[in-house]
PAZABA-164620 format. One record per atom (N, C-alpha, C): atom name; y, x negated, z; residue number from 1; residue in three letters. Coordinates in pm, 1 decimal, padded with zeros to 6 digits. Last residue first. Example, Ala and Ser with C-alpha at 12.3 -4.5 7.8 and 13.67 -1.06 7.14 Angstrom:
NODE   atomo         c2         c1         c3   num   residuo
NODE       N   -00225.0   -01285.0    00708.0     2       Ser
NODE      CA   -00106.0   -01367.0    00714.0     2       Ser
NODE       C    00003.0   -01290.0    00787.0     2       Ser
NODE       N   -00569.0   -01319.0    00780.0     1       Ala
NODE      CA   -00450.0   -01230.0    00780.0     1       Ala
NODE       C   -00330.0   -01320.0    00780.0     1       Ala
***
This chain:
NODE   atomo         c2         c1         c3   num   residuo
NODE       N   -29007.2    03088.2    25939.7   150       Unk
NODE      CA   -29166.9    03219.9    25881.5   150       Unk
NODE       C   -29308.6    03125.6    25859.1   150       Unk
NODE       N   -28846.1    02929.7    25943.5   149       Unk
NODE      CA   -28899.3    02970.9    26107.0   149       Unk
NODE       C   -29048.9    03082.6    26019.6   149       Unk
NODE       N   -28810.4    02860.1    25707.4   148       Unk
NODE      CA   -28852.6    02787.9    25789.4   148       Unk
NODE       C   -28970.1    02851.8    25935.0   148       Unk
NODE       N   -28682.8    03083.2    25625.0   147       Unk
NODE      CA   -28812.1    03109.1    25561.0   147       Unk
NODE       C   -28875.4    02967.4    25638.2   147       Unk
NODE       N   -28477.1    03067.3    25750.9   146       Unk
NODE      CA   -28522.0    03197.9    25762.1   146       Unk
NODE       C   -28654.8    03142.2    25686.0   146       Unk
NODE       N   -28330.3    02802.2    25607.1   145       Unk
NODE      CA   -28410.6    02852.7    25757.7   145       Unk
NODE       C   -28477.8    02976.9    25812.1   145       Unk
NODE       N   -28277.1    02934.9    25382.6   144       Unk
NODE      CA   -28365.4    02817.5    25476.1   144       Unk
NODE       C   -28423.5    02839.0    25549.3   144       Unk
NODE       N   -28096.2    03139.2    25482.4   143       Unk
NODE      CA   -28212.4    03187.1    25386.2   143       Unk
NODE       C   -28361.0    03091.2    25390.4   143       Unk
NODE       N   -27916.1    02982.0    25513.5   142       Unk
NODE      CA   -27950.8    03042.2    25659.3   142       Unk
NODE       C   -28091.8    03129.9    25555.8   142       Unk
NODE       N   -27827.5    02787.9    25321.4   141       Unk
NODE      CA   -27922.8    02750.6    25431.2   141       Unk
NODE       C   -27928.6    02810.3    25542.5   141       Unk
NODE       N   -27765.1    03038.2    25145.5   140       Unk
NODE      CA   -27911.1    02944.0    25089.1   140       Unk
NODE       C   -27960.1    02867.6    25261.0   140       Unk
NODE       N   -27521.8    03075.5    25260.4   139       Unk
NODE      CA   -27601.1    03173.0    25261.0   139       Unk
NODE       C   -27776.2    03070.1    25202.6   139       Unk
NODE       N   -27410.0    02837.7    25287.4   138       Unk
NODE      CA   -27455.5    02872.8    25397.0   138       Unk
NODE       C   -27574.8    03012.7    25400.0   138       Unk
NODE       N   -27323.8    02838.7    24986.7   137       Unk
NODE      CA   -27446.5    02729.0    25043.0   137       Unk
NODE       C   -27488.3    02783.6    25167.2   137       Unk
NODE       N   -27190.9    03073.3    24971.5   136       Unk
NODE      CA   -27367.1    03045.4    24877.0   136       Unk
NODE       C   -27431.6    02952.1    24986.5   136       Unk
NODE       N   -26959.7    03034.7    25113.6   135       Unk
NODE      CA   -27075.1    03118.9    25162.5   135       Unk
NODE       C   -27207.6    03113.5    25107.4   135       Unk
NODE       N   -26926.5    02796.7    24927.8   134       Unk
NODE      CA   -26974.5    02723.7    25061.0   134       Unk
NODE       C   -27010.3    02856.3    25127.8   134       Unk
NODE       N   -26840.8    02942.0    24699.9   133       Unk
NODE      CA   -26984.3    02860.2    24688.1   133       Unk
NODE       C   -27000.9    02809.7    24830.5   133       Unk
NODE       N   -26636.7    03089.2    24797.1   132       Unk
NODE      CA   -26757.3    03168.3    24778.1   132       Unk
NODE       C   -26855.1    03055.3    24720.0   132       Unk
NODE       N   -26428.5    02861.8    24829.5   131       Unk
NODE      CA   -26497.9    02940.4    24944.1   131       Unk
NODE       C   -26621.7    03044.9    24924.2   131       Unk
NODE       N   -26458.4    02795.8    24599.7   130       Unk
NODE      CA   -26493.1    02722.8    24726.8   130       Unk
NODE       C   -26542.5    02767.0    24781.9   130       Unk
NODE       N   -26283.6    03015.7    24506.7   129       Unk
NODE      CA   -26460.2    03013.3    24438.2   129       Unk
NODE       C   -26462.7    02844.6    24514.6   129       Unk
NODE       N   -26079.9    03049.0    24636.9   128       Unk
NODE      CA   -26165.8    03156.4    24640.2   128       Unk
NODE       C   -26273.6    03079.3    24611.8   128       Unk
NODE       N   -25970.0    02829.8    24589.5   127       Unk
NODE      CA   -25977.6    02784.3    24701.3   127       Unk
NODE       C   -26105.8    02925.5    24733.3   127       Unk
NODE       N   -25874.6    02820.7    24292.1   126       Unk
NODE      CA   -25985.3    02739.1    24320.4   126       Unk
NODE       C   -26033.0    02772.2    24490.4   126       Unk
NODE       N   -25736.8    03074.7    24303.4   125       Unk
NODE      CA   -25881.8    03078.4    24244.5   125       Unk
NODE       C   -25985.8    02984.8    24313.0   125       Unk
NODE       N   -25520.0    02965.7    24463.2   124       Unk
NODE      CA   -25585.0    03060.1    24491.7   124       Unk
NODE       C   -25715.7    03074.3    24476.6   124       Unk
NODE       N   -25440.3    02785.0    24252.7   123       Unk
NODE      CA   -25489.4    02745.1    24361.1   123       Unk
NODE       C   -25556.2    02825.7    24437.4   123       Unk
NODE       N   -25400.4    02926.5    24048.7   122       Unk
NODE      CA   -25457.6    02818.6    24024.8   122       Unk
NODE       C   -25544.2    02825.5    24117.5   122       Unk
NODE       N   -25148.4    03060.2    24133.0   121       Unk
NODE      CA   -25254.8    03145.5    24110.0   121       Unk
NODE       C   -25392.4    03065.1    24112.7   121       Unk
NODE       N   -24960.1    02826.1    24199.7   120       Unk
NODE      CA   -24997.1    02903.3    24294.7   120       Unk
NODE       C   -25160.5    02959.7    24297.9   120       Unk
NODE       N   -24964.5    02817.1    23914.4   119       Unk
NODE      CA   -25023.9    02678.6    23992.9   119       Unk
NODE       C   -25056.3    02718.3    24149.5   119       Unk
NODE       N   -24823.7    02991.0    23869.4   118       Unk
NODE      CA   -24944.5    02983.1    23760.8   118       Unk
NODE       C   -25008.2    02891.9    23859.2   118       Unk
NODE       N   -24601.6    02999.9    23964.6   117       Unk
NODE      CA   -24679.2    03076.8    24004.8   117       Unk
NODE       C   -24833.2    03084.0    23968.0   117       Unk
NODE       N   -24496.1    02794.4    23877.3   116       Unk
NODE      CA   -24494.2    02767.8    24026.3   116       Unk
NODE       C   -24612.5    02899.4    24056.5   116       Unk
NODE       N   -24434.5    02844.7    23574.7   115       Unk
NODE      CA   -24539.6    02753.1    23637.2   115       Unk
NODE       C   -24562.9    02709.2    23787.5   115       Unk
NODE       N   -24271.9    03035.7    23653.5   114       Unk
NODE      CA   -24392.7    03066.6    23610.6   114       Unk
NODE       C   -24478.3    02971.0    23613.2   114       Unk
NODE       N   -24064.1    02905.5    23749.1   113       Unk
NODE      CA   -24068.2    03028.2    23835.0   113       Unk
NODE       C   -24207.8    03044.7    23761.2   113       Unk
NODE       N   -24002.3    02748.8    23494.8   112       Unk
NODE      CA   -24007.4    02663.7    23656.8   112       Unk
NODE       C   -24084.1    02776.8    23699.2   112       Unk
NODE       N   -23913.7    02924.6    23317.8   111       Unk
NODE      CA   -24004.2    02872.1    23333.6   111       Unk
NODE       C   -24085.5    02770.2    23474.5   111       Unk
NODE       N   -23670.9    03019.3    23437.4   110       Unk
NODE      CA   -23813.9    03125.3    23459.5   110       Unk
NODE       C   -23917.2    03079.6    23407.7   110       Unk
NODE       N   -23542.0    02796.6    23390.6   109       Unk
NODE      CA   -23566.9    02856.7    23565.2   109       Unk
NODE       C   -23701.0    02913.8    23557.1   109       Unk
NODE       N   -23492.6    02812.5    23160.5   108       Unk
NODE      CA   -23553.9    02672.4    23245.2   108       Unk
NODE       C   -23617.6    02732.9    23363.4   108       Unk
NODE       N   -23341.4    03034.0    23109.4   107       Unk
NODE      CA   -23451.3    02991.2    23071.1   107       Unk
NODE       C   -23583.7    02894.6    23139.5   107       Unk
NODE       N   -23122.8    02913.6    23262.0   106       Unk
NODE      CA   -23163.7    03078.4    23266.7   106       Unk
NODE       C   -23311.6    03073.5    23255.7   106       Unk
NODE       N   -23039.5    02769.6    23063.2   105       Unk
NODE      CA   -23058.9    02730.1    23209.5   105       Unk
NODE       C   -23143.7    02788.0    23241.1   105       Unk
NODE       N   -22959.7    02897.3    22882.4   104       Unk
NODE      CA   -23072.7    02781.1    22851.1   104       Unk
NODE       C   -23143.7    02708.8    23001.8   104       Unk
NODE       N   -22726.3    03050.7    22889.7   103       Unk
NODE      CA   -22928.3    03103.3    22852.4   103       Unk
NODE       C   -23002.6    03009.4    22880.8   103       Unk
NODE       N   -22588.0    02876.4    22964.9   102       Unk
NODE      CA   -22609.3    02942.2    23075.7   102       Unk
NODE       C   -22775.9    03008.2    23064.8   102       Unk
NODE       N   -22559.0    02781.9    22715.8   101       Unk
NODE      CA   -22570.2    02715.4    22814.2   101       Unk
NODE       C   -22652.9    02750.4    22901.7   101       Unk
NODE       N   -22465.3    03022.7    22601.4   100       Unk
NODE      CA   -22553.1    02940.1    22552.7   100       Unk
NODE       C   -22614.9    02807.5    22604.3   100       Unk
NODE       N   -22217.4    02997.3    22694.8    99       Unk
NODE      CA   -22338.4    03120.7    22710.7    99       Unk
NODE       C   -22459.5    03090.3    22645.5    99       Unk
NODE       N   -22091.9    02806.8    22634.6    98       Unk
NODE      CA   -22092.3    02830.6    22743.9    98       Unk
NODE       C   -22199.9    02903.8    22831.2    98       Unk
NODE       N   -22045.0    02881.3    22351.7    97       Unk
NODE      CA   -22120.7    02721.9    22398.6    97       Unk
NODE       C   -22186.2    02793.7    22525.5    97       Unk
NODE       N   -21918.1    03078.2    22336.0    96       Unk
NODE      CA   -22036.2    03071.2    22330.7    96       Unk
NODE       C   -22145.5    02999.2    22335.9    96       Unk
NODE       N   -21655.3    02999.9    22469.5    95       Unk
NODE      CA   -21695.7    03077.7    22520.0    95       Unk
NODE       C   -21878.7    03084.1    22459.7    95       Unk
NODE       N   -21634.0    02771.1    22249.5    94       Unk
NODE      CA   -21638.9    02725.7    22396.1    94       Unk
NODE       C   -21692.6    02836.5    22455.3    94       Unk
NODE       N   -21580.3    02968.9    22028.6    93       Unk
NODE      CA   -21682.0    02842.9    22025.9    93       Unk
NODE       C   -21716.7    02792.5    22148.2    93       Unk
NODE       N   -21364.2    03084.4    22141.9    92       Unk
NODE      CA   -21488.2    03137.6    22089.6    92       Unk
NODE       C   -21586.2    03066.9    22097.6    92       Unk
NODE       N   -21172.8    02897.8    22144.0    91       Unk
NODE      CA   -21213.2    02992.3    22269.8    91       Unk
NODE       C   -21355.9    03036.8    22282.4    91       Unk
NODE       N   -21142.9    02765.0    21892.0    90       Unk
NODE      CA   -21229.3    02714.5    21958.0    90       Unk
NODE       C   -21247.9    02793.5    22077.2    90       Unk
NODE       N   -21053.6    03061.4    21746.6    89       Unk
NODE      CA   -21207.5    03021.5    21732.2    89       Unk
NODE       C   -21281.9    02888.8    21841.0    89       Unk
NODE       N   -20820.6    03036.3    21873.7    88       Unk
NODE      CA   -20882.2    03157.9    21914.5    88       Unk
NODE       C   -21032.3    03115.0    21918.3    88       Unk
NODE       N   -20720.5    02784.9    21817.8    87       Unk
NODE      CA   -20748.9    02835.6    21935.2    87       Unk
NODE       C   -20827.5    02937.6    21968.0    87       Unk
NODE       N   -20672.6    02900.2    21554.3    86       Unk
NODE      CA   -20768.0    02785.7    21579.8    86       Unk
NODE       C   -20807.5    02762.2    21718.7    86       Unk
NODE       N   -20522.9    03075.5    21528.0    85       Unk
NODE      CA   -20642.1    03137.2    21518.7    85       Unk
NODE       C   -20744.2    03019.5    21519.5    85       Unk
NODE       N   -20251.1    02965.9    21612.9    84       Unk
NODE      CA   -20359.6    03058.8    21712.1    84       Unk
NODE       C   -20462.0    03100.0    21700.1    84       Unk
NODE       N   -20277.5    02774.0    21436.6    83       Unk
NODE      CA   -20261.1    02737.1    21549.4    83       Unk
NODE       C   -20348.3    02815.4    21645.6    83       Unk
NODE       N   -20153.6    02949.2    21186.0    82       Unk
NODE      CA   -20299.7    02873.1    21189.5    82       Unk
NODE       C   -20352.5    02839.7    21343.6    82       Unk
NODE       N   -19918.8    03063.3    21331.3    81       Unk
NODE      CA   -20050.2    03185.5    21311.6    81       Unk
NODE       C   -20201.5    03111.9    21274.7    81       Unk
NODE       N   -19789.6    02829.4    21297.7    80       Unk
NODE      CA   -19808.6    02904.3    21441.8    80       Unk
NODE       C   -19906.9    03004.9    21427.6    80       Unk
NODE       N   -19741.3    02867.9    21062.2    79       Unk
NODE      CA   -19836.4    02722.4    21089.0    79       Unk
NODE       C   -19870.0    02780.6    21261.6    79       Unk
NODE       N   -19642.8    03072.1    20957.5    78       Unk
NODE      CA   -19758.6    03043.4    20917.5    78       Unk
NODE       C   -19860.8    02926.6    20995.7    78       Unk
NODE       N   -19411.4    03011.5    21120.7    77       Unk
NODE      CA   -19466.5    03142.2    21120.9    77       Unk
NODE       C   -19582.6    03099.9    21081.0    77       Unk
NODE       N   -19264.8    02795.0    20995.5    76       Unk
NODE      CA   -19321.6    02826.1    21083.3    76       Unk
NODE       C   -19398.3    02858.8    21109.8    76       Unk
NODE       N   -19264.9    02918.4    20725.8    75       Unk
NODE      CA   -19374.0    02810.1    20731.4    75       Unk
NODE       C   -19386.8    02800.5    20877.3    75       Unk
NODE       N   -19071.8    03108.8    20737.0    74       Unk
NODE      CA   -19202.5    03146.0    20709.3    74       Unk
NODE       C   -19283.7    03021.6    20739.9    74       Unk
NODE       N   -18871.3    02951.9    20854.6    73       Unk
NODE      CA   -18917.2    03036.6    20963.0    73       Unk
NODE       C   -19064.4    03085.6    20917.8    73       Unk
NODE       N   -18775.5    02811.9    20610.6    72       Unk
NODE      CA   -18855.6    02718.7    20719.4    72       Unk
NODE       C   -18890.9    02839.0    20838.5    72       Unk
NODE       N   -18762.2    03014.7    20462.3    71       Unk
NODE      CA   -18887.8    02970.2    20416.2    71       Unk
NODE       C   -18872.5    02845.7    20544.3    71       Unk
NODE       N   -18501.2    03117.9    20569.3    70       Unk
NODE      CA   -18578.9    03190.8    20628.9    70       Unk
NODE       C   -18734.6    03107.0    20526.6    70       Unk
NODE       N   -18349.0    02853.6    20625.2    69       Unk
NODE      CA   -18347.4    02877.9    20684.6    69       Unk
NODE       C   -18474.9    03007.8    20693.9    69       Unk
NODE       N   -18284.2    02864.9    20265.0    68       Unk
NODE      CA   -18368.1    02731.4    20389.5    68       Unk
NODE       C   -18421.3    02750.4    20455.8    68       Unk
NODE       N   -18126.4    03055.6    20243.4    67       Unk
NODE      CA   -18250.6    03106.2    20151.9    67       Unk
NODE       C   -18350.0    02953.8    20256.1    67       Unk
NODE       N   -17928.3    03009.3    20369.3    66       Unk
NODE      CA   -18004.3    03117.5    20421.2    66       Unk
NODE       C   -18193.1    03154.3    20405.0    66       Unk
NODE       N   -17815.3    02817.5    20252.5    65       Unk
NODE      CA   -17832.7    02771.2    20386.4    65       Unk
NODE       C   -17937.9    02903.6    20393.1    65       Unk
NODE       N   -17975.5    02872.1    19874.3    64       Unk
NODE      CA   -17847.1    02800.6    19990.7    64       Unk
NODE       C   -17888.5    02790.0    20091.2    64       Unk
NODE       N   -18033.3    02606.3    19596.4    63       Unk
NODE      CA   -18044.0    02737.2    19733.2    63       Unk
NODE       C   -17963.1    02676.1    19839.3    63       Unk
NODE       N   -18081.0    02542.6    19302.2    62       Unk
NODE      CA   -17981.4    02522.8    19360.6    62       Unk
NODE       C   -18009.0    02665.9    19485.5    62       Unk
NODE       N   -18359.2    02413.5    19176.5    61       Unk
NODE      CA   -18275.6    02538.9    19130.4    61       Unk
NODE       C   -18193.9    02524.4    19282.6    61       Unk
NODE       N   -18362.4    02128.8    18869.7    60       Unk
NODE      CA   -18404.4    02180.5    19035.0    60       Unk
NODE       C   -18307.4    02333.6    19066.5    60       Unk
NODE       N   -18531.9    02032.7    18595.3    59       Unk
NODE      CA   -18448.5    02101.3    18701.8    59       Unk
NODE       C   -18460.0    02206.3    18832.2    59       Unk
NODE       N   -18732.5    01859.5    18516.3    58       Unk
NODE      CA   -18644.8    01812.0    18586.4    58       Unk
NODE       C   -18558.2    01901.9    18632.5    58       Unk
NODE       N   -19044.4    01981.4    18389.3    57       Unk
NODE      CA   -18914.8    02073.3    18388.4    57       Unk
NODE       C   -18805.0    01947.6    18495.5    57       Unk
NODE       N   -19295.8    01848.7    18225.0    56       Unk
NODE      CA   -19256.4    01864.1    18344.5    56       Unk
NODE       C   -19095.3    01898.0    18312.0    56       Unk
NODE       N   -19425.1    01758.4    18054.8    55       Unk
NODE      CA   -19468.9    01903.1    18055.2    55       Unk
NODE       C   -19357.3    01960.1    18162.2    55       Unk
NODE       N   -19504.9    01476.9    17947.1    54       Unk
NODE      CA   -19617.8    01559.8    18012.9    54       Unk
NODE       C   -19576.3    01725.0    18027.7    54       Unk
NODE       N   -19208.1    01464.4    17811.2    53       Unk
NODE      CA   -19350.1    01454.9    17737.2    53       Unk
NODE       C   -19482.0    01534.5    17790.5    53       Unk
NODE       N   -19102.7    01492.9    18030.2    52       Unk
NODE      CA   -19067.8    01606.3    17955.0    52       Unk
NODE       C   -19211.1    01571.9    17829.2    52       Unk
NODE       N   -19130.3    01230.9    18158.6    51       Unk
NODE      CA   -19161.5    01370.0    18221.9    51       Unk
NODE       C   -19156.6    01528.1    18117.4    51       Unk
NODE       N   -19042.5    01089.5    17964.6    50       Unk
NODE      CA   -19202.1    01046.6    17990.7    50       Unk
NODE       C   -19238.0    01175.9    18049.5    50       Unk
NODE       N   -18764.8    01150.8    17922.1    49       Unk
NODE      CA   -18842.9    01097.3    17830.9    49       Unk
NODE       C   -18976.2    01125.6    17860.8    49       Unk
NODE       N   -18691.3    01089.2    18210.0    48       Unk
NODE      CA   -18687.5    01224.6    18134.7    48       Unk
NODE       C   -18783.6    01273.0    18030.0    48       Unk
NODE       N   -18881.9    00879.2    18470.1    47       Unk
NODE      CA   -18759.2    00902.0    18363.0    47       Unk
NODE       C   -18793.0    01043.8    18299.5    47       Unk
NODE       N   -19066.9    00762.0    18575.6    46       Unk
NODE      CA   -18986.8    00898.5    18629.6    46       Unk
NODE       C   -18908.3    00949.5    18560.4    46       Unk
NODE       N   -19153.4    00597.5    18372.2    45       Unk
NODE      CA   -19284.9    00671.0    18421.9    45       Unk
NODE       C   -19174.2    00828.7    18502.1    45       Unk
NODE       N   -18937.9    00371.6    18402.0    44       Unk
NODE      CA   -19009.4    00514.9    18267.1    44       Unk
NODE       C   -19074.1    00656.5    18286.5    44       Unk
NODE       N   -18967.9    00294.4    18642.2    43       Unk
NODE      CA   -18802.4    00388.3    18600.7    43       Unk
NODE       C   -18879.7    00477.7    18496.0    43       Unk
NODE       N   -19215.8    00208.2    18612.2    42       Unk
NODE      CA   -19197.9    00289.6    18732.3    42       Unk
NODE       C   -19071.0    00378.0    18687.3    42       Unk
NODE       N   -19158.6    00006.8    18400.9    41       Unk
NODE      CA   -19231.9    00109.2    18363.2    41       Unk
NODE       C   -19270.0    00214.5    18471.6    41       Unk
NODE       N   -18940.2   -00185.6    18521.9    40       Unk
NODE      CA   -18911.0   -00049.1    18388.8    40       Unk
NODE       C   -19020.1    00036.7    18356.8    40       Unk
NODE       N   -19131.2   -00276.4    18716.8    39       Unk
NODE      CA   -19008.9   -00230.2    18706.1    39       Unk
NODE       C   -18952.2   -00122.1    18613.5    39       Unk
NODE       N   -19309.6   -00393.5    18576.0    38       Unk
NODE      CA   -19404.5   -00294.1    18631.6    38       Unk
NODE       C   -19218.9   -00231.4    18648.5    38       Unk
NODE       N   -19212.7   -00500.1    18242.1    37       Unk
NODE      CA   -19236.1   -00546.6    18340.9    37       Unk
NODE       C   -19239.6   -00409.6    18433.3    37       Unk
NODE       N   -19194.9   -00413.5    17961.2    36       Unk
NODE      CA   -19210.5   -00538.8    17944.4    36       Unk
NODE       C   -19245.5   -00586.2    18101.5    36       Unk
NODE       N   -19370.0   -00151.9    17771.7    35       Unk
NODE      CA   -19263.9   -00174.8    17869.9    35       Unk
NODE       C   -19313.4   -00334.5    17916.0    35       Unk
NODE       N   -19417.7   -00033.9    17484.2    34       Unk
NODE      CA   -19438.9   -00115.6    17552.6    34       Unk
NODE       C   -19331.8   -00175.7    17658.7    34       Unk
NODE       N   -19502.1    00339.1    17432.5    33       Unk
NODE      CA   -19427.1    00249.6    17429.8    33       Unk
NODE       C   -19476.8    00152.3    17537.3    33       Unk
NODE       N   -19624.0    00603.6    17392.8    32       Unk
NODE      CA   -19656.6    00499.2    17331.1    32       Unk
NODE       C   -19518.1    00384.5    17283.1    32       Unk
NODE       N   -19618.9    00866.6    17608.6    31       Unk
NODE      CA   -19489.0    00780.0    17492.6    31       Unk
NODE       C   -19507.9    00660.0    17389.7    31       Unk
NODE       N   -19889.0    00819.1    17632.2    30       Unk
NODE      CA   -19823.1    00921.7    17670.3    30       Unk
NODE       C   -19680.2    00915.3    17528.5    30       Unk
NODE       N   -19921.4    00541.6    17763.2    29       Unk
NODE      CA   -19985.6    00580.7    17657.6    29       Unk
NODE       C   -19944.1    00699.1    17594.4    29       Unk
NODE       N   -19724.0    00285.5    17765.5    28       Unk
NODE      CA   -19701.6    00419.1    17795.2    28       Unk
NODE       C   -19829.1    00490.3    17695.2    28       Unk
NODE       N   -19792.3   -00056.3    17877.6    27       Unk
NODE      CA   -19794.0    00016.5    17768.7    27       Unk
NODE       C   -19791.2    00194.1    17834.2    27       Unk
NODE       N   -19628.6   -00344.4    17980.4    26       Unk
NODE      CA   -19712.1   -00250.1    18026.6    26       Unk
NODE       C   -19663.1   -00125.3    17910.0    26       Unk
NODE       N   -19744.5   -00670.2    17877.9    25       Unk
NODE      CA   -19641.0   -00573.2    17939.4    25       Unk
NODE       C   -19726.3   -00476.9    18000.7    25       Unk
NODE       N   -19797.7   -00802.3    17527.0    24       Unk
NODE      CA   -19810.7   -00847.6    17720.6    24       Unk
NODE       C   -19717.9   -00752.2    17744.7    24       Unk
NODE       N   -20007.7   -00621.0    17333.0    23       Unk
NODE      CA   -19895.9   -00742.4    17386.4    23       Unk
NODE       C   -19878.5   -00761.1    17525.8    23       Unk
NODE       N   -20170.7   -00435.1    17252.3    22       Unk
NODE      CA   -20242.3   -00575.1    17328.9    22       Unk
NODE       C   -20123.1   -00667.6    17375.8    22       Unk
NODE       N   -20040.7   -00283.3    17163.2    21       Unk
NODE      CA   -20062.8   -00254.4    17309.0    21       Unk
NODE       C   -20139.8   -00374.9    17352.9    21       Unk
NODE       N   -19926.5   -00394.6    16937.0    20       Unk
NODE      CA   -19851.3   -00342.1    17027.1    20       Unk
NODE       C   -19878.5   -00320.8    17164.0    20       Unk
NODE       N   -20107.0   -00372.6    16782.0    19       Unk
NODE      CA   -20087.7   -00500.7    16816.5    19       Unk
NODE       C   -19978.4   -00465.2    16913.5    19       Unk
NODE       N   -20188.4   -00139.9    16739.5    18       Unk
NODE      CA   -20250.8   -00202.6    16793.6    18       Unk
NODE       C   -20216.3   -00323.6    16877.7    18       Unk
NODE       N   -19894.6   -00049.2    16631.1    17       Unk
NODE      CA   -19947.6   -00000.5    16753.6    17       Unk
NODE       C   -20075.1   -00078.8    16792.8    17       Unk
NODE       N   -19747.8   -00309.2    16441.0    16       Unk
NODE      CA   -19824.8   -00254.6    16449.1    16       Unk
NODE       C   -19885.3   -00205.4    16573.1    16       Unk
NODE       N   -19500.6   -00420.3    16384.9    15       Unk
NODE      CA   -19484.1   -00308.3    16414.0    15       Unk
NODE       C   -19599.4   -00216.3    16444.7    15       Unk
NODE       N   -19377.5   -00733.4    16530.2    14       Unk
NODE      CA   -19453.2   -00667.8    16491.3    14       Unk
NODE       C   -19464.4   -00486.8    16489.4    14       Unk
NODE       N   -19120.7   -00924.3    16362.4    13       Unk
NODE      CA   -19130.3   -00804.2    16504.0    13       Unk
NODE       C   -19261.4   -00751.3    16427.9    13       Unk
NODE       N   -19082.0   -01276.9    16402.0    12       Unk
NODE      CA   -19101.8   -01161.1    16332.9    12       Unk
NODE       C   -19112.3   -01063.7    16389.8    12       Unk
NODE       N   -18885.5   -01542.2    16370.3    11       Unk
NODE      CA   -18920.8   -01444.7    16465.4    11       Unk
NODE       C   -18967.2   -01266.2    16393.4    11       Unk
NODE       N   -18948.3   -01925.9    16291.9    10       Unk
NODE      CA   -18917.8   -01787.9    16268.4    10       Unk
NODE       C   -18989.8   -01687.0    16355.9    10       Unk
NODE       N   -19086.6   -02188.6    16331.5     9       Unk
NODE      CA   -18923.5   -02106.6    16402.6     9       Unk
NODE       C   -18894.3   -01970.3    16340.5     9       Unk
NODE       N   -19307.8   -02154.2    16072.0     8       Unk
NODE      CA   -19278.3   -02176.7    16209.8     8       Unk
NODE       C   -19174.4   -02194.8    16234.2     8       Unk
NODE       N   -19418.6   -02058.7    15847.4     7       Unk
NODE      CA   -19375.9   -01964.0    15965.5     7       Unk
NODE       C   -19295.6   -02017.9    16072.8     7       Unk
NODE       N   -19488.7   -02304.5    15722.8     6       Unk
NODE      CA   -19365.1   -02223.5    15661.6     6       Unk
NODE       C   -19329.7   -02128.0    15773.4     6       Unk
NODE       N   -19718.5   -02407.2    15873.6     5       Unk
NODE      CA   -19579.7   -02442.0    15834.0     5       Unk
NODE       C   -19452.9   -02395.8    15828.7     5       Unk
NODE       N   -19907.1   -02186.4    15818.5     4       Unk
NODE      CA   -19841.3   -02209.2    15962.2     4       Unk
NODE       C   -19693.6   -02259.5    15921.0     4       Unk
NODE       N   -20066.1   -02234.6    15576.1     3       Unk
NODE      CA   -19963.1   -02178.5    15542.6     3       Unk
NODE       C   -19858.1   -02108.1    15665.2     3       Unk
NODE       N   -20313.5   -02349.7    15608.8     2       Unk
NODE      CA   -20312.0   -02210.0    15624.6     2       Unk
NODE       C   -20162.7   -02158.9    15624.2     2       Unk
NODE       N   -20195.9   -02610.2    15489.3     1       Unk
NODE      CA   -20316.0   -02552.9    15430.7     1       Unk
NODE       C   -20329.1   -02404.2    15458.9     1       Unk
***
């Protein structure tokens, strides 16, 4: 009725890109090709074909022992000059921790040193104006008595 029958054992190739990428595998979007397992599409993916599509140059330029020898002394060089100036800054950082420390101490103290004196001064006051209300009182009860004996 839908005309299955007649198709069936036969092998047709589809050519259509839709139907192409829904097939089972793995699809290049790039190359628009269907690779059939993650295997060939890792070889693809490095291959010439796929690299020269994105942009990419495969040739490598041929150096010798010398030309090695002085870009591994520059990278040295460079990584020994990061080194020291990372040292330098934590020196820095430690040296101003340090002083920053020391202010804070510093600090503490002369507050300690002012509330010892404030509480000193305190005491002073209170022990003055005691002592000048207990001359009041003695002064009131010798004033007493002065007007007693009258």
């Amino acid at each position: 009725t839908y005309g299955f029958e007649q198709q069936a054992g036969h092998t047709q190739v589809l050519m259509n890109a839709e139907i192409q990428k829904k097939a089972t595998g793995w699809y290049c979007d790039v190359c628009d090709c269907l690779l059939r397992d993650s295997a060939s599409y890792l070889d693809h993916v490095n291959g010439k074909k796929h690299q020269r599509k994105l942009g990419y140059s495969m040739r490598t330029q041929r150096v010798g022992v010398e030309q090695v020898r002085d870009r591994l002394a520059t990278v040295t060089e460079e990584r020994r000059r990061a080194e020291d100036e990372a040292r330098r800054r934590r020196g820095l950082d430690t040296n101003q921790e340090y002083e920053r420390i020391l202010e804070a101490r510093a600090a503490d103290e002369a507050a300690k040193r002012e509330a010892k004196k404030d509480a000193k001064k305190r005491k002073r006051e209170e022990a003055a104006a005691a002592a000048a209300a207990e001359a009041e009182e003695d002064a009131d009860d010798e004033a007493a008595a002065m007007n007693a004996m009258m």
